[in-house]
N, C-alpha and C positions, 0 to 999 in steps of 0.2 A: 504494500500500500504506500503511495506515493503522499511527498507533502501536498501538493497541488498537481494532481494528475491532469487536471483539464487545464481549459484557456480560462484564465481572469478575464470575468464578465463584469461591467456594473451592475449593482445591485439595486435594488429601491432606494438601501441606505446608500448614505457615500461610503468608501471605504477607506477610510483612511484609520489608521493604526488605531489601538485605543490603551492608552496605557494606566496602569494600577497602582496607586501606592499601596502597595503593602503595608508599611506602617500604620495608615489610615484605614485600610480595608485586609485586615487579615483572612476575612469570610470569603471568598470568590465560589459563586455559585451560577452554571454555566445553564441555562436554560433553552433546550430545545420545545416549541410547541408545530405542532404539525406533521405532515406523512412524508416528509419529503424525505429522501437518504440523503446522511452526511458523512463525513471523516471530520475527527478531532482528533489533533495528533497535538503532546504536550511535550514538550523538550526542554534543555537549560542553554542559557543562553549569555552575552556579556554584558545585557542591557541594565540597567539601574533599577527600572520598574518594570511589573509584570505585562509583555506584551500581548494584547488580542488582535488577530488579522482574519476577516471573512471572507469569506468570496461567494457568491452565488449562479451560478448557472442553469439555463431555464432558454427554453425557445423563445424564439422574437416575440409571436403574439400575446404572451405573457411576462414578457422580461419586469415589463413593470410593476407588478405585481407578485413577482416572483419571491420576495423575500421583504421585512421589514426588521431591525437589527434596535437593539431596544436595549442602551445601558441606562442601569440608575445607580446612584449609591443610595443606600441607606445606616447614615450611622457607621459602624464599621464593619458595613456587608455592601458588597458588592455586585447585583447580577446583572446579569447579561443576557438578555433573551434573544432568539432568533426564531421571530414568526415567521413560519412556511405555510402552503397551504394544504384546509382540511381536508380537498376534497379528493376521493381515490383516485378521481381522473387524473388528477394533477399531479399523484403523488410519483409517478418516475418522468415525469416533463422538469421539475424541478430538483437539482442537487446542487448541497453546499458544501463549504470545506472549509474548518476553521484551525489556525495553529495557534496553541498560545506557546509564551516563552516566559521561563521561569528563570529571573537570574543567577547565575551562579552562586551572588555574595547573600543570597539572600539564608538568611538563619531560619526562619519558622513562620509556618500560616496556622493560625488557627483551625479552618475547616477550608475544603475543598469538593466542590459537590455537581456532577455533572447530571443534568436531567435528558432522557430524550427519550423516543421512541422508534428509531430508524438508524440507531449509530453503530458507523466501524471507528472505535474507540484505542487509539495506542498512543502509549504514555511511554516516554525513553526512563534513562537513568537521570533522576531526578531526586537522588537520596542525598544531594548535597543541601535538600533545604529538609527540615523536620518537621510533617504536616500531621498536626496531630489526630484529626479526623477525615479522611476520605470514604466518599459516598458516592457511588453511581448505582445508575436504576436505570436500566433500557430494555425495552421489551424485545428489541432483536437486532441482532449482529455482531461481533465478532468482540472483545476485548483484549489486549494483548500491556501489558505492564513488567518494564524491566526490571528496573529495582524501583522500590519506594521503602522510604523511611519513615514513620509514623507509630501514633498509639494503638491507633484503630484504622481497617480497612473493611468497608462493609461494601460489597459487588454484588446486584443483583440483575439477573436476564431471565423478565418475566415472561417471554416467549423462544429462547433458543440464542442458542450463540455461544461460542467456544469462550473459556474464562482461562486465559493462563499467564502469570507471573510469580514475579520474585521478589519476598517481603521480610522486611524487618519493621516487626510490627510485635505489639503483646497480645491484641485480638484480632481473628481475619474469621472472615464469612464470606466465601465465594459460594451463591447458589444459583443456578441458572435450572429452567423445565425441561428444556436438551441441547445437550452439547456439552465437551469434554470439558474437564477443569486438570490442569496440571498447575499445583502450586507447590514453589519451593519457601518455605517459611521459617525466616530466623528468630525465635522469640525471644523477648525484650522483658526487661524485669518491670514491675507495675508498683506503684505508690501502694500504703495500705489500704487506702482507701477506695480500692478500685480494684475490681475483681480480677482473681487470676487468671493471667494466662491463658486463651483458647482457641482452638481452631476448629473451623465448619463447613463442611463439604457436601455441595449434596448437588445430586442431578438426576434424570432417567434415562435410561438406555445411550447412556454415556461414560466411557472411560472417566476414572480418576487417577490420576495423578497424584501422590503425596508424597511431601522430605519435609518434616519436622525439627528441627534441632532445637534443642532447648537443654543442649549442655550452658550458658550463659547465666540460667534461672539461678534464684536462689531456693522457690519453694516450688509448690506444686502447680498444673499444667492441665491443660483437656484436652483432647483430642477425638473430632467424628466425622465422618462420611458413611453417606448413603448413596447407593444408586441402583438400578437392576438390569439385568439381565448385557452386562460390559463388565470385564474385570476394573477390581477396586486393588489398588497396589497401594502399600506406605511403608514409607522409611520413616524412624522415629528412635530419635536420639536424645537420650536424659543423662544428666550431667554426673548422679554416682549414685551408688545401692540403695540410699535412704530417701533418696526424690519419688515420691507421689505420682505418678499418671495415671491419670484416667483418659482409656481409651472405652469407645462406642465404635465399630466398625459393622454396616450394613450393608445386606446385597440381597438381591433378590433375581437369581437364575446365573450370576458372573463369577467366577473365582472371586475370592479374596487373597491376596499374598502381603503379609506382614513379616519385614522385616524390623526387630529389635537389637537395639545395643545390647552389650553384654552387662551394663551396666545395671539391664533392669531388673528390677527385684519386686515380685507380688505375686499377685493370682491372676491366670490368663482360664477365662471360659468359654469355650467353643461349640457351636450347633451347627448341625446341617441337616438338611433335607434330602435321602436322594443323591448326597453328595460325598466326601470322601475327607478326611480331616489327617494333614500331613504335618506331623511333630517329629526328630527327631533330637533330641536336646539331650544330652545325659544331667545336667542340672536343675532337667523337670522331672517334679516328683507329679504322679499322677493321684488326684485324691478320689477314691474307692467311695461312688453310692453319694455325691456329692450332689448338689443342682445347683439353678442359676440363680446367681445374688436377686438379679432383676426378670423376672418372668417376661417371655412372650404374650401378648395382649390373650390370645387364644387358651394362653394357662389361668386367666383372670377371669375371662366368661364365656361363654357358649356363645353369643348370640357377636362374637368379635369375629366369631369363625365368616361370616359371612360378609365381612367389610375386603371394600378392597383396599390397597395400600393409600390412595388417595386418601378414604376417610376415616384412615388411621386418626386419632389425636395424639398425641406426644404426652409425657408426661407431664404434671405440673410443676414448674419450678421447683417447688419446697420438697417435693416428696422427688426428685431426679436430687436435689444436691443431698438431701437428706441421706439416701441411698450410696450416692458417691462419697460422703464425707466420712460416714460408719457402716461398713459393709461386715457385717456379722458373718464369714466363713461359711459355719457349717450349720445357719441356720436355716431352718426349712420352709421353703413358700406351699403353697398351694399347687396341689400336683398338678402334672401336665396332661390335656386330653389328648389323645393318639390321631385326634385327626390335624394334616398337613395344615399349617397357617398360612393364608395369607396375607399377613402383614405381621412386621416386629415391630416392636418401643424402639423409640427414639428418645433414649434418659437426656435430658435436658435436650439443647438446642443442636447439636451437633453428634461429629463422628470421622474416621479415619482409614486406610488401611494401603500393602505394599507387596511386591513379588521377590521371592526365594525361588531358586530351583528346588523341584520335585525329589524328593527324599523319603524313606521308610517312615512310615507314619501306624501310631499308637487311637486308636478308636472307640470310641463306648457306641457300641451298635444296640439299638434298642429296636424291636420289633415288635409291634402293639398289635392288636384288635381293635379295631376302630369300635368308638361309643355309640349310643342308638343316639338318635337326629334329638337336636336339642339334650343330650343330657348331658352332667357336668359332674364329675368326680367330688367330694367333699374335701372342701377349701381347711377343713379341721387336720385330715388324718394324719398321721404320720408316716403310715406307710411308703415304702421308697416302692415305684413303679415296677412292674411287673415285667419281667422280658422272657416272651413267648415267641421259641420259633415257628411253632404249629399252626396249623391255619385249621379251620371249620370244612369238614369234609365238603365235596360238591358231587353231584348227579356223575357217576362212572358212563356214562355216556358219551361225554365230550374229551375230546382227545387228550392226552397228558399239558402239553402245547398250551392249549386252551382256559386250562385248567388254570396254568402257571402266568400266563397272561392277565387272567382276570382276579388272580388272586394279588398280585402287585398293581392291578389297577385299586383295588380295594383297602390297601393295606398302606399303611406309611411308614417308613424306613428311616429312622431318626438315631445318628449318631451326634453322641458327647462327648468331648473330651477337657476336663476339668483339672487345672490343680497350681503348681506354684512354683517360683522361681526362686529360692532362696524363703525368707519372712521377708520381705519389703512391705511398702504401704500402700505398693501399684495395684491398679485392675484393671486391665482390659478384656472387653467383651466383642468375640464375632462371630454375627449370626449370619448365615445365610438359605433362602429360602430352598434353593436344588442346584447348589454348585460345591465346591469344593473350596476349602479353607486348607492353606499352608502360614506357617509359621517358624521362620529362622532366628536364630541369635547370628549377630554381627559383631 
């Protein structure tokens, strides 16, 4: 993607440069209104003040109309709107392209906040200034970020579009509807007063990409990704044996491959569906008859069996950190029904995960009988789950084949594998709906 691929047209507005004091306006909030597609492309530069340049392009018998470009200050914010038009006719007759320039000597923005609905969105290395809050929202098109230095990154693509860069940040949320997310993420240590540490991934039938590093930290970390049916890979690196992670890692039909530092010390619990779970660690001890800290929705009621992922809800705050903060080992939840879920928890907001080669793996294969429609196991007992490899005879009529066909159409194949790397105060969880989970030390 070019800075100015096309010919510089006049616009409605004139164009002539517009430049920013930053000192006056640490806010700069980029507003696109309208269908028209744009490139925003954000760079560092030798200029004094933060530079804005527009261009718009549009056929002759709409030139005039083609765009109208709209700064205001207010106070110590700054936007910038670029009205395009609403209507669909119009929306590929009209394209613009905006660069801005960030100068090099600059020290820090406050916030930084791009709006639109039609944008291909790249941002160079621009880690020479420290922006404490960056914010984009676009409902489609591509995003692409080299480095950025800040508090907070929150990236949202409410209709598609690829999400990938590289941050040093102490919280990041790249979530897009479809399309890959590859983020490399250097975490940054956080005031008390400001929550720790975390990272949020999520997409559908989209590749993820994760690399954590949070050797820097001084306390503990979160880490989650979600997607389905595209492998979920993460790298994830903690600074030494006593550091706290919390991993959430989802997938629903995609491998998962998680690789970890050697450094990490806790409890790693594992689910699959249909799928196949590859450990081979000699510093994992595997814990005998254990279950999961946090249940699948479908372990909490019956009638969850029938949601699809979309109308999953997530946990609530208080009961996701409540959970992460004091995870009681070998305490027992409420047992699991045998029929396949379609949809897992999402403990708090987020989630992670990365790829190992393929190695001899250790498996808790459970083999149910599925419950009659609507009923639900008692959420009291303490009975650990039953594992039956027998199946309920069928009519000797139909061929062996047959047999064997419809009794795995019937039946659900759910392996676990639970237990702990050392005593640390880590946990990480990865479910997956019918793929296969690997897990390396590094």
């Amino acid at each position: 993607m070019g800075l100015f691929n096309k010919p510089l047209l006049p616009a409605h507005y004139d164009n002539e440069d517009v430049q920013v004091s930053a000192e006056l306006c640490p806010n700069i909030h980029i507003n696109v209104v309208g269908l028209a597609k744009g490139e925003i492309t954000i760079l560092s530069g030798n200029e004094d003040m933060i530079q804005i340049t527009t261009s718009v392009q549009a056929k002759e018998s709409i030139l005039r109309n083609a765009a109208a470009l709209e700064p205001v200050q207010d106070g110590n914010r700054y936007t910038y709107t670029i009205h395009t038009p609403l209507e669909d006719k119009l929306e590929k007759a009209v394209t613009f392209q905006v660069l801005i320039t960030i100068p090099r000597l600059l020290d820090s923005l406050e916030s930084f906040t791009i709006e639109g609905s039609n944008i291909e969105l790249s941002i160079g290395n621009i880690s020479h200034t420290f922006i404490r809050n960056l914010t984009i929202s676009n409902s489609k098109g591509d995003i692409s970020i080299d480095n950025f230095y800040g508090e907070s990154a929150t990236i949202v693509s409410t209709n598609g579009g690829s999400i990938k860069g590289s941050y040093s940040v102490a919280r990041l949320s790249a979530q897009t509807k479809t399309g890959k997310i590859a983020s490399n993420v250097r975490l940054l240590n956080t005031d008390d007063h400001i929550p720790s540490p975390k990272v949020l991934c999520s997409t559908l039938n989209s590749r993820i990409d994760l690399r954590v590093d949070g050797t820097d930290l001084f306390g503990p970390f979160t880490v989650e990704a979600k997607t389905q049916c595209a492998p979920l890979e993460a790298k994830i690196l903690v600074a030494n044996k006593t550091q706290k992670l919390l991993g959430n890692l989802i997938n629903f039909g995609g491998p998962i491959q998680l690789r970890l530092s050697t450094q990490f010390q806790g409890r790693l619990e594992t689910r699959t569906h249909y799928g196949k779970i590859h450990l081979d660690e000699p510093t994992f001890v595997k814990l005998e008859g254990a279950v999961l800290s946090i249940p699948s929705l479908s372990d909490r009621n019956a009638s969850s069996l029938n949601l699809s992922p979309h109308q999953l809800q997530p946990l609530s705050p208080t009961f996701a950190k409540s959970m992460s903060s004091s995870v009681s080992y070998h305490s027992l939840v409420s047992p699991r029904t045998p029929t396949q879920e379609t949809g897992m928890p999402w403990a708090g907001e987020d989630m992670p995960a990365q790829r190992p080669p393929q190695s001899r793996y250790n498996s808790y294969h459970q083999q149910q009988q599925p419950s009659p429609p609507g009923s639900i196991h008692d959420s009291g007992s303490d009975k650990p789950e039953s594992i039956s490899e027998g199946r309920s005879p069928t009519t000797s009529s139909r061929p062996d084949k047959q047999k064997k066909k419809d009794e795995e159409k019937e039946s659900t194949v759910t392996r676990e594998l639970i237990g702990t790397f050392g005593d640390g105060p880590g946990l990480i969880m990865a479910k997956n709906s019918s793929g296969d989970i690997t897990v390396e030390l590094i």
